[in-house]
Residue frames relative to the residue before (quaternion, step in Angstrom):
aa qw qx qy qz dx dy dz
X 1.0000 0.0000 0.0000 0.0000 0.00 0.00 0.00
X 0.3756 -0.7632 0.4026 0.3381 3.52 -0.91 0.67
X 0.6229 -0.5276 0.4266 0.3894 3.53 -1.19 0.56
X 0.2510 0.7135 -0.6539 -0.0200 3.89 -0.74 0.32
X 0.3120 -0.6283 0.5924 0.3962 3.97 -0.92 1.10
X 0.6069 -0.4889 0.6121 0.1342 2.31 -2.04 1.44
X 0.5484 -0.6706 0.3951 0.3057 3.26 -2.02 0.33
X 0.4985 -0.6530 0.4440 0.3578 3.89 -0.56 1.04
X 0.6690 -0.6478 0.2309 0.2819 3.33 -1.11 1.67
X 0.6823 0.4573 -0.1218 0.5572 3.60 1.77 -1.66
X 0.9396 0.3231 -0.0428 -0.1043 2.24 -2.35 -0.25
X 0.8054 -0.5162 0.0840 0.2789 3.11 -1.27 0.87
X 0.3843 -0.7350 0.3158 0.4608 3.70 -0.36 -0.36
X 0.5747 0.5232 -0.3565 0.5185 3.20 -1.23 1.04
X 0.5517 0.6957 -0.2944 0.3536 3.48 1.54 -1.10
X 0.4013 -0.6043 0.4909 0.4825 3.47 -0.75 -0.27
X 0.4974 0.6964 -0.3268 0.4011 3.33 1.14 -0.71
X 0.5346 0.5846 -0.2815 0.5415 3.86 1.25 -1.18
X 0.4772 0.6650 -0.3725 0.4373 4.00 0.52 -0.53
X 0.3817 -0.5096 0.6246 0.4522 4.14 -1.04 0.24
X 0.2672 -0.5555 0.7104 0.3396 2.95 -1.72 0.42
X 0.4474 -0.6151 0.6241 0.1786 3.41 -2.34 0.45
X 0.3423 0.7788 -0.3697 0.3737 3.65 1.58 -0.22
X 0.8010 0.4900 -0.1032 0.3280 3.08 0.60 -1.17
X 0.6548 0.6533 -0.2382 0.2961 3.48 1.44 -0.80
X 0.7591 -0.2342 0.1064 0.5980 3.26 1.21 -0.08
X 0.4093 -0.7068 0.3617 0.4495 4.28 -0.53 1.26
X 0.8469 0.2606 -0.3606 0.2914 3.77 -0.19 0.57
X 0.2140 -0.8138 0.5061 0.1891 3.28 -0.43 0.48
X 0.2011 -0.6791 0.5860 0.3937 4.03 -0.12 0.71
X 0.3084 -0.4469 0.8243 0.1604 2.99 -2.52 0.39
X 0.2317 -0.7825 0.5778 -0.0103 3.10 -0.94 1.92
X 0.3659 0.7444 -0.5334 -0.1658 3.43 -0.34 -0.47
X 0.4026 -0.7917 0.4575 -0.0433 3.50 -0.85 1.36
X 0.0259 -0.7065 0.6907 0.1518 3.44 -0.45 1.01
X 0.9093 0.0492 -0.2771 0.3064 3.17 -0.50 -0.47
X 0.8177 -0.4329 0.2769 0.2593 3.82 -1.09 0.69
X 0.7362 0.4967 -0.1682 0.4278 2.89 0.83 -1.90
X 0.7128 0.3840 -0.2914 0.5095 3.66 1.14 -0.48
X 0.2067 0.8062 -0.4823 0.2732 3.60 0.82 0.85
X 0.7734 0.4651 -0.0457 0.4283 3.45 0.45 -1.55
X 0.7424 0.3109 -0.2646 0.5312 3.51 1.09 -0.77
X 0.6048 0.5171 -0.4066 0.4488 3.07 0.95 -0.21
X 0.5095 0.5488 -0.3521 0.5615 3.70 1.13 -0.47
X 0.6376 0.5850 -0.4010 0.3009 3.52 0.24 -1.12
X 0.6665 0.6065 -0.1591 0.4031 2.88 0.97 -2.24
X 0.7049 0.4597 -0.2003 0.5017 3.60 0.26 -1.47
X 0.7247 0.2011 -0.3209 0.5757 3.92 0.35 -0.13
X 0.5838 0.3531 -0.4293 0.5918 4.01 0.36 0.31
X 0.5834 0.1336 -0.4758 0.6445 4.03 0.49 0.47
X 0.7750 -0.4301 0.4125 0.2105 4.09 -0.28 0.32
X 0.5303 0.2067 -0.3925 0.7225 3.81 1.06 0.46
X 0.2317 -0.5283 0.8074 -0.1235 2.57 -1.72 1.94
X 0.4975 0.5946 -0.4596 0.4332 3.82 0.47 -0.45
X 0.4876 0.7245 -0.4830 -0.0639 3.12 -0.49 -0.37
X 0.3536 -0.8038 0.4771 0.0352 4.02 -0.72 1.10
X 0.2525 -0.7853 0.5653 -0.0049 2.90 -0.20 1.76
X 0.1808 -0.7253 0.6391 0.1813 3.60 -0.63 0.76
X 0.2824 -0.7291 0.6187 0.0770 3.05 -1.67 0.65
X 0.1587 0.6711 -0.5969 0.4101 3.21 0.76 1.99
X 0.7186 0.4390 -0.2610 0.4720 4.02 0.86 0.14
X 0.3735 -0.6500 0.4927 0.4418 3.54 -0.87 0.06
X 0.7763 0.3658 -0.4131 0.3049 3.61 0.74 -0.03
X 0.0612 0.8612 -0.4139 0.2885 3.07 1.26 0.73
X 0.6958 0.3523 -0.2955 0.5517 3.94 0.29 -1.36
X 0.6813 0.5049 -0.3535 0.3948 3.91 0.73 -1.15
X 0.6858 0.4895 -0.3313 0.4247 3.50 1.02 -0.76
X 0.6276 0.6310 -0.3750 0.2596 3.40 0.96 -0.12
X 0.5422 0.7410 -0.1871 0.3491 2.14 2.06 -1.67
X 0.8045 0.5019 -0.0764 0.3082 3.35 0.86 -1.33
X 0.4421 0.5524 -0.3490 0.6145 3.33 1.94 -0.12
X 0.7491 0.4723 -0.2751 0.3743 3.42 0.37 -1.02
X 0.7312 0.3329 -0.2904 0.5198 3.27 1.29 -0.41
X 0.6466 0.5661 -0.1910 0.4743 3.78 1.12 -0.41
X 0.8099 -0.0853 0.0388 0.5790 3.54 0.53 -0.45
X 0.6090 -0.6060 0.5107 -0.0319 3.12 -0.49 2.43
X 0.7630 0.3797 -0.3582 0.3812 3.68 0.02 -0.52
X 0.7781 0.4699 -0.2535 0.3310 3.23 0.81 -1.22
X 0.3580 -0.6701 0.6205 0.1942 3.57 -0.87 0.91
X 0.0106 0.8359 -0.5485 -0.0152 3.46 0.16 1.37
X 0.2907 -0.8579 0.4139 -0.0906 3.41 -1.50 0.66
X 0.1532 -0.9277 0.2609 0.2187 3.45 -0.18 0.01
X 0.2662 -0.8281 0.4904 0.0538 3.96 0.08 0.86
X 0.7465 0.1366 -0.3514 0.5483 3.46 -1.50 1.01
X 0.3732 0.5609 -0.7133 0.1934 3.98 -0.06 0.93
X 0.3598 -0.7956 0.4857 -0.0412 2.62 -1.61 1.26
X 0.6865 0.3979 0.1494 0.5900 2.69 1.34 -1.57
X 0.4123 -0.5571 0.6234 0.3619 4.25 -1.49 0.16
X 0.5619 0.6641 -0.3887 0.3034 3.31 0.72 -0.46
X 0.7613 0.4029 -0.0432 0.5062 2.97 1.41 -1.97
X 0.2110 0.8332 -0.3116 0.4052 3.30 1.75 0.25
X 0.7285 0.3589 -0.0318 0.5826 2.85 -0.02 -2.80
X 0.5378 0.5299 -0.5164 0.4040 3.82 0.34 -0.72
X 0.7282 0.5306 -0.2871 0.3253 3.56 -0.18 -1.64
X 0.6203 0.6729 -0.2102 0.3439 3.14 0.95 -1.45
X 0.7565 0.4979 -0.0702 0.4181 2.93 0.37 -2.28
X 0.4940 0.6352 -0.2271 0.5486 3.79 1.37 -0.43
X 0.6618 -0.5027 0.3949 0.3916 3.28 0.43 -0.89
X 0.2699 0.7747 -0.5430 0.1791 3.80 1.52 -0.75
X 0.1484 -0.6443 0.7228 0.2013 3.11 -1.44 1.09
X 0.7208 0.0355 -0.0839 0.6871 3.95 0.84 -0.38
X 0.1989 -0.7160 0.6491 0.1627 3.34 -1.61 -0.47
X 0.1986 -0.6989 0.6858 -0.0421 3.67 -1.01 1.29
X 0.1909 -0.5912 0.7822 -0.0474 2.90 -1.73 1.53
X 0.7294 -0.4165 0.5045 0.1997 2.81 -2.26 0.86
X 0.7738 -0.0164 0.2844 0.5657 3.35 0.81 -1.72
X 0.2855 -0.7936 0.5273 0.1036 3.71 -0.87 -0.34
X 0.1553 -0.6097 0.7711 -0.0977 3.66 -1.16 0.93
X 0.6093 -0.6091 0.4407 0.2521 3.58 -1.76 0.94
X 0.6143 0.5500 -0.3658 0.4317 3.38 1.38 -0.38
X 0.9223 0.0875 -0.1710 0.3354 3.42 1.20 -0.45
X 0.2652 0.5394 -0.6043 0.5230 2.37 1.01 1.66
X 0.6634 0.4279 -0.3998 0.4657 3.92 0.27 -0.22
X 0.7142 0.3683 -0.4237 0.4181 3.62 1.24 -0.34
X 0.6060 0.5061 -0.4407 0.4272 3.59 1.26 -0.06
X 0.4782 0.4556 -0.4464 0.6037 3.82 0.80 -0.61
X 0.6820 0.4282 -0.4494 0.3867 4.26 -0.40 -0.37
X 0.6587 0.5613 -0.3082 0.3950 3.72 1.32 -1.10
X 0.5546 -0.7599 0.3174 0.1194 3.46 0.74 0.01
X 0.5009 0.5507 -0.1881 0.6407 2.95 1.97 -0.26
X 0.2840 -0.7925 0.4134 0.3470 3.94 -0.87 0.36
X 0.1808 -0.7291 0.6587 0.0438 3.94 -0.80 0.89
X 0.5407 -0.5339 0.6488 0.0398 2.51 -2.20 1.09
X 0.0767 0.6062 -0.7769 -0.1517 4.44 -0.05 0.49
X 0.6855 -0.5857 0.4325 -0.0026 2.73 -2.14 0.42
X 0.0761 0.9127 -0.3996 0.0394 3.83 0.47 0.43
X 0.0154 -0.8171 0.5729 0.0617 3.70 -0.83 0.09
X 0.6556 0.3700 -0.2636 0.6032 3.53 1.38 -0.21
X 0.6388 -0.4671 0.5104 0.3364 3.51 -2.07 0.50
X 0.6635 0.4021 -0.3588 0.5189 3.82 0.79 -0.84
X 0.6522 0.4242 -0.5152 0.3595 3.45 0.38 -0.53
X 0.5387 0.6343 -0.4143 0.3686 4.08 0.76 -0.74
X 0.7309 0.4922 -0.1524 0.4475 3.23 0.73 -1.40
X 0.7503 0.3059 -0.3212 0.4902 3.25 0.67 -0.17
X 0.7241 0.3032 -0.4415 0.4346 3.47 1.00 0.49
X 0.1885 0.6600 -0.5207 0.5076 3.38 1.47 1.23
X 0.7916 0.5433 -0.0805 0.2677 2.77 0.53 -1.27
X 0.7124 0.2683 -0.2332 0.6051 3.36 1.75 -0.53
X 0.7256 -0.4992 0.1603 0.4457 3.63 1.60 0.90
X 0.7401 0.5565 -0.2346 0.2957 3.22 1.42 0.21
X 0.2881 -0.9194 0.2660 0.0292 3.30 -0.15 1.29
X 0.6780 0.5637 -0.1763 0.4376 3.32 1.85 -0.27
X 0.0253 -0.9193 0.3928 0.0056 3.95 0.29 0.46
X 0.1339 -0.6650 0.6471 0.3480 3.37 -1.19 0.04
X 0.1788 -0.7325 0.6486 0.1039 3.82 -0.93 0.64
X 0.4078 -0.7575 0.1993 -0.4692 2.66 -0.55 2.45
X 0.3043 -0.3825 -0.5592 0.6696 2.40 0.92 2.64
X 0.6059 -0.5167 0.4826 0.3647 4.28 -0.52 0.24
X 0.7773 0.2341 -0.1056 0.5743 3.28 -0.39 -2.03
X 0.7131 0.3244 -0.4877 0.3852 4.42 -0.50 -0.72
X 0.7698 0.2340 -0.3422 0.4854 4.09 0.69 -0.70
X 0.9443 -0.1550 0.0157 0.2900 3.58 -0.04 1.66
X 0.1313 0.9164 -0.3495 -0.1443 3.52 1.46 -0.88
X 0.8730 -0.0457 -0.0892 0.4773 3.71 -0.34 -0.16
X 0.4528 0.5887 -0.4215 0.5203 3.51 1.27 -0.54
X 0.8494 0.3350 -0.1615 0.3745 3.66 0.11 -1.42
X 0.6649 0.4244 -0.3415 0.5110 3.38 1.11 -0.20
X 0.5464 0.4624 -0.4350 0.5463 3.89 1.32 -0.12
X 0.3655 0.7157 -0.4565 0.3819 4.12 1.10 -0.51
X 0.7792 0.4929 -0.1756 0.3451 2.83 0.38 -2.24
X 0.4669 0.7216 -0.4186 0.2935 3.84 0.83 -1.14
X 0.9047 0.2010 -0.2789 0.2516 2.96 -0.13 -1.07
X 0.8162 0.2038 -0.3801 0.3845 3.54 1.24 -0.58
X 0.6188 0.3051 -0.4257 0.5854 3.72 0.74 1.08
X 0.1024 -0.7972 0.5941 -0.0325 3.59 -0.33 1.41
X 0.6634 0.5316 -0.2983 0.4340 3.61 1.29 -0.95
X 0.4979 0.5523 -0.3594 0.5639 3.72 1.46 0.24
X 0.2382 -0.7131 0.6469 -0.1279 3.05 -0.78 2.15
X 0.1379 -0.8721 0.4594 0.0971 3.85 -0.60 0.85
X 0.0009 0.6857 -0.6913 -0.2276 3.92 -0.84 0.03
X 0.0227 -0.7644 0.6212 0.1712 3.39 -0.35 0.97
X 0.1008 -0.7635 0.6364 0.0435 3.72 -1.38 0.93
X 0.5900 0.6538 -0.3233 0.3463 3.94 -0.66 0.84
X 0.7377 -0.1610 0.0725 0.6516 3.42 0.28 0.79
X 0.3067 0.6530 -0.5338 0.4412 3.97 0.89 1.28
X 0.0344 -0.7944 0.5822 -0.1696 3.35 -0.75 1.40
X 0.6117 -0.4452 0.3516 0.5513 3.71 -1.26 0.61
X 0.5693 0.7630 -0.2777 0.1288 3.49 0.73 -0.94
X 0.7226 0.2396 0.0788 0.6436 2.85 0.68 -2.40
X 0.5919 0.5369 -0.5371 0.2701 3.68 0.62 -0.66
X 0.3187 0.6259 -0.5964 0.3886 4.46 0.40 0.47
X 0.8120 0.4117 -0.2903 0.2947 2.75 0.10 -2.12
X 0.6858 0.5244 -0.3182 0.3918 4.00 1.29 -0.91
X 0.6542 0.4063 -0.3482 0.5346 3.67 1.34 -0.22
X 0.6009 0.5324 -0.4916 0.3374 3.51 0.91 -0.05
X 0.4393 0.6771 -0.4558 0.3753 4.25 1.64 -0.25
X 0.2625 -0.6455 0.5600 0.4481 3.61 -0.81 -0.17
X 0.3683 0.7889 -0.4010 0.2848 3.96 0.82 0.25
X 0.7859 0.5031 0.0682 0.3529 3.04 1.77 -1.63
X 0.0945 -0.8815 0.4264 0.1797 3.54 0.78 0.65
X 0.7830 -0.3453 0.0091 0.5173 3.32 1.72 -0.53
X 0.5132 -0.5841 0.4883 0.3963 3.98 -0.62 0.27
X 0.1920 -0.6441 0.7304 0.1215 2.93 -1.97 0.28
X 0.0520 -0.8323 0.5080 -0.2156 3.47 -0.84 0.97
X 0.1412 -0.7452 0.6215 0.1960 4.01 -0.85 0.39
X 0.3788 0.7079 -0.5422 0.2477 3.90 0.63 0.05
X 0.6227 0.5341 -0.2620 0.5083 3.58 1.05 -0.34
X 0.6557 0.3618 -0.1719 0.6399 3.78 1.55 -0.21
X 0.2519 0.7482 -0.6130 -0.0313 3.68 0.00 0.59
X 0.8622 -0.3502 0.1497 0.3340 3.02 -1.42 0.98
X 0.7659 0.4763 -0.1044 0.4191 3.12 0.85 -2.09
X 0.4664 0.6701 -0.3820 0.4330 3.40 1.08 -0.37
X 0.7495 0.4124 -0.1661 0.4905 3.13 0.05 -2.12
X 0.7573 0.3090 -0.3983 0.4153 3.87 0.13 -0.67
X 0.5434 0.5246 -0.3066 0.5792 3.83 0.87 -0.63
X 0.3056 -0.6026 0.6936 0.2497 4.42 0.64 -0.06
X 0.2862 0.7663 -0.5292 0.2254 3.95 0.05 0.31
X 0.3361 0.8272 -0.4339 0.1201 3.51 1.30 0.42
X 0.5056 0.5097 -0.5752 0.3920 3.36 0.50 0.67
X 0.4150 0.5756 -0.4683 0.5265 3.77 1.14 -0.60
X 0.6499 0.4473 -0.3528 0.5030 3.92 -0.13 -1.59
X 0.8286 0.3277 -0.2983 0.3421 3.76 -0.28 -0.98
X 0.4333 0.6125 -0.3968 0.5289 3.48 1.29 0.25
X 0.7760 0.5090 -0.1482 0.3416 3.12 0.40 -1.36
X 0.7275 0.5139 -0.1039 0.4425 2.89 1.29 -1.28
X 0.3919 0.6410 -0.3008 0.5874 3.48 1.87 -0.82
X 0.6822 0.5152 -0.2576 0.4503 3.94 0.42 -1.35
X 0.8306 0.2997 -0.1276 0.4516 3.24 0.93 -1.13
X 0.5917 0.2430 -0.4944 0.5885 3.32 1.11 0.74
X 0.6158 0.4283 -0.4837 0.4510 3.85 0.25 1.07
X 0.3338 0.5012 -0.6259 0.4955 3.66 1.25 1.40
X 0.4290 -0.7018 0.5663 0.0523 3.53 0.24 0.26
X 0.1268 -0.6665 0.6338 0.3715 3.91 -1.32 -0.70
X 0.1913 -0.6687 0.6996 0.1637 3.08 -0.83 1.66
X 0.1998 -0.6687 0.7154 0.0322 3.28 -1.99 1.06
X 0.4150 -0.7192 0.4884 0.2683 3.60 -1.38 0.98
């Protein structure tokens, strides 16, 4: 079945919150990051034939925009994306490629008003309690939480539960086959992001049945709920 983001539980129109959510598509999203183009598509392929259709291209490479370019046009299933935006510039880039959403490290009012303008739904980036609250505050309700395990991991993101429940999390940063349960097992967490499903040797070696293994494994962590 193809991936399509679902609709985001809140909120007003115009909100950021009004946007599909990507949380929902499947508990891991891979962190891609792609040097060279040509390994774009299979590597998409793979990762949505093991069950992450998410998938978050980071834009830490120059072939990054091209690699986006080419999922989006090459393999229909995948709800491709783009990761480390920094900048409005790198926004309209992401976009103009194909961005189905866009994920930031962190966040500033300038970009966040140019991602909320892009039309697509994004993840800004947070690691503190003030930083949540203050994108409550401008209507947004979806986050990445940002490095995970060094700013506090599950302890600090189970904290948060109780007095900011309307804060939905993708935590991404030190997230392994391992610990990444314990983050889908919060009710905070719609899902993790992670590259353990992409090892190195794979991606340079084109080994993409290994990746679709892996990736299969890692969409079958499920969210266990108590």
């Amino acid at each position: 079945m193809a991936a399509t983001p679902s609709p985001s539980p809140s909120s007003a129109p115009g909100s950021a919150a009004s946007a599909p959510s990507v949380l929902g598509l499947a508990p891991v999203m891979p962190v891609v990051v792609i040097d060279d183009a040509a390994d774009a598509v299979p590597l998409a392929r793979a990762l949505v034939a093991g069950g992450l259709p998410a998938i978050e291209v980071t834009l830490r490479t120059p072939a990054a925009p091209a690699a986006i370019r080419a999922i989006a046009d090459a393999v229909p299933d995948a709800v491709v994306g783009a990761g480390t935006v920094i900048t409005p510039a790198q926004v309209t880039e992401a976009v103009t490629a194909g961005a189905r959403f866009l994920v930031s490290p962190g966040w500033t009012d300038t970009l966040l008003d140019a991602m909320r303008a892009s039309g697509v739904p994004f993840l800004p980036g947070v690691s503190t309690t003030s930083e949540v609250v203050a994108l409550l505050e401008r209507g947004v309700r979806e986050m990445k939480f940002f490095p995970a395990q060094a700013a506090g991991g599950t302890a600090y993101l189970r904290s948060l539960a109780g007095p900011l429940p309307q804060a939905l999390f993708c935590p991404t940063g030190g997230i392994g086959a391992a610990n990444a349960p314990e983050y889908l097992a919060l009710p905070n967490v719609g899902c993790v992001g992670g590259t353990w499903m992409l090892p190195g040797d794979a991606v340079a070696s084109g080994d993409w049945s290994r990746i679709e293994a892996l990736a299969r494994e890692a969409a079958g962590l499920g969210r266990p709920r108590g």
